[in-house]
N, C-alpha and C positions, 0 to 999 in steps of 0.2 A: 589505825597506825601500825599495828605489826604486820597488816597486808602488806604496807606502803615499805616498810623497812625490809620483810622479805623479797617485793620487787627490787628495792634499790643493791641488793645483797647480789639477789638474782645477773640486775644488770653488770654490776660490780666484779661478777666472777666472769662472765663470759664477754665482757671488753680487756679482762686477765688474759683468758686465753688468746682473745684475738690478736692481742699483743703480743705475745709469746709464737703465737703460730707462724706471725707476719714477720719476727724476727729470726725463728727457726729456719724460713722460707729464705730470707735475704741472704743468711746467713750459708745454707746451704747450697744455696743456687749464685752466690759470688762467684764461683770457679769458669761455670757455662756463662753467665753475664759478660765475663773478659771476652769471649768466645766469639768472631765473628769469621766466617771465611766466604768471600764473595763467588760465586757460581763463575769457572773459569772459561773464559771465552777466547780465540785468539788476539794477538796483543801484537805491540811492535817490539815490545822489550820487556823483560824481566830486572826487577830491579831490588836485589837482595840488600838489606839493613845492616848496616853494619852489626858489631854486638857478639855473634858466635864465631868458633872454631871453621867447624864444617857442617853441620846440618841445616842451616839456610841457603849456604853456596850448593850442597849436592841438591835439593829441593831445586834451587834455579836451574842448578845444569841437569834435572831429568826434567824438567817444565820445554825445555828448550829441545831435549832429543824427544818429549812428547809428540812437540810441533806448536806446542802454544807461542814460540817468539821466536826469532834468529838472534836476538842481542840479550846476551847475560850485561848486568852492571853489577860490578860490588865494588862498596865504598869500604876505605880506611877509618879505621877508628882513632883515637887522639889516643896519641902513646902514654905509659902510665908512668908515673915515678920514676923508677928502674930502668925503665926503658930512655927516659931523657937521661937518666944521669952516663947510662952504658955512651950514648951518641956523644955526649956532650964532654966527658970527662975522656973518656978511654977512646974516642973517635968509631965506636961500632953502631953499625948500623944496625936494628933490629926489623927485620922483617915483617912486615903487619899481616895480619889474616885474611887479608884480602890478598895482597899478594903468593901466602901457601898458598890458600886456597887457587887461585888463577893458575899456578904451575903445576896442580893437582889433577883440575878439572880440566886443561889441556889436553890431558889422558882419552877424555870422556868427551868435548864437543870442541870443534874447531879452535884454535886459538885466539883468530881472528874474530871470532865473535863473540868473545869476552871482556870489556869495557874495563880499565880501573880507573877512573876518573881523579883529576886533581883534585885536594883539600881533604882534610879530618874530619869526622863525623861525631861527637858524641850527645846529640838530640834529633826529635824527627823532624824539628826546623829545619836544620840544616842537611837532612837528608830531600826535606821540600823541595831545597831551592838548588841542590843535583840536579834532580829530577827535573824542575824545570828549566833550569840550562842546556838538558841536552835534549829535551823533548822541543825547544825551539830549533835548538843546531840542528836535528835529525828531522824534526817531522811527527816527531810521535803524536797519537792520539789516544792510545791504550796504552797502560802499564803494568804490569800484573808486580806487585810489591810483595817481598814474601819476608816473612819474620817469624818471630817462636808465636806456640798456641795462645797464651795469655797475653800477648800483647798485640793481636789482631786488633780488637775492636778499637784501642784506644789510637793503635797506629792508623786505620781508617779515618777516624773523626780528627785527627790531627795533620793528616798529610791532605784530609778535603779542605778542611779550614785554612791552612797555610796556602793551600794552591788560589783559593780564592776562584779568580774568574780566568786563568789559564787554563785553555782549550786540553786540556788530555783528561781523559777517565783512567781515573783509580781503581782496582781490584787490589783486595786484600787475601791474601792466599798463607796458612800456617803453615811451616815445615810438617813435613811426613814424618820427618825423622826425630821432632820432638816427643818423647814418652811421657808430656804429661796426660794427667787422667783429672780433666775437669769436673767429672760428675762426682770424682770421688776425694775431692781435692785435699781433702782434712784427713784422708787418711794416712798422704802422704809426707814424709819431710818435705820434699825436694818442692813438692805443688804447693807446701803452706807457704814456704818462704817467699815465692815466685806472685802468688794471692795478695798475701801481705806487703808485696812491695810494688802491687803494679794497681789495688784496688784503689788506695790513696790516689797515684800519680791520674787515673781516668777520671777522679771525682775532681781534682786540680784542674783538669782541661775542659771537665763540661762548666767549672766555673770560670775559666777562661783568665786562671791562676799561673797558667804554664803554655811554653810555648811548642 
């Protein structure tokens, strides 16, 4: 009997550890898990996420003077509070980020090859069905999609699943210009927060809780 009690003691600590390891491991490797960036091949269009200032627009417009596309697109975002009440009360117009950014990046690659497309974006649904609106109008069959580092993976499995069986391939590409540090992600403020709000929404859509 105290064989049998010190096997079960035995077993009892090292399904402890196993636990703990396999938690340590999830835990620390959340950051790279968000992490996908597709191997970049030439494309017909670049197609930046709505969401940031400038660091996914300048990613598009150096993608495009690389040679990966001739067509930048960037989508408007759904204006915030303040911003309807400025339109709506006082008649001012606020300028969306897609728009700075476009009179920005003029600087940087032709005019004419930078796309702002009609309608508000604030999901990757409906950044989906941009995409396929104008990949019928034009002809696309490649996309190269570019967005922040932590939200590659989940915007990949989100913008294939939405597209369903329309003829274009997806490439998923992070901005350059984003400084997060996924391997180190807990070290930092800026990556916990970024972790914490984007590891929920990807476990949402692999259960097909989110659109």
């Amino acid at each position: 009997m105290p064989t049998l009690l010190r096997l079960r003691g035995t077993a009892g600590r090292a399904l402890s550890v196993a636990l703990v390891l396999a938690v340590a491991g999830l835990f620390f490797g959340m950051g790279p898990l968000l992490v996908r960036n597709d191997p970049l091949q030439q494309a017909d269009a670049v197609h930046v996420l709505a969401g940031s200032r400038m660091d996914r627009p300048l990613e598009g417009a150096m993608l495009l003077k690389e040679g990966y596309a001739g067509i930048l697109v960037l989508t408007r975002e759904k204006p915030d509070a303040a911003e309807r009440l400025l339109a709506s009360r006082y008649g001012i117009a606020y300028m969306s980020s897609a728009d700075r950014a476009r009179d920005i990046l003029q600087r940087i690659v032709p005019a004419e090859s930078i796309i702002v497309p009609p309608g508000l974006h604030d999901n990757t649904a409906q950044e989906a069905t941009t995409i396929t609106r104008l990949a019928r109008e034009h002809g696309w069959k490649r996309v190269i999609v570019v967005t922040s580092v932590y939200h590659t993976r989940r915007a990949g499995y989100a913008l294939r699943r939405a597209l369903g069986d329309v003829d274009v391939e997806i490439l998923v590409r992070a901005t350059r210009y984003d400084d997060a540090r996924p391997w180190s992600w807990w070290l930092h403020r800026a990556d916990m927060k970024y972790v914490a709000s984007e590891a929920p929404k990807f476990l949402a859509y692999l259960l097909g809780l989110a659109d």
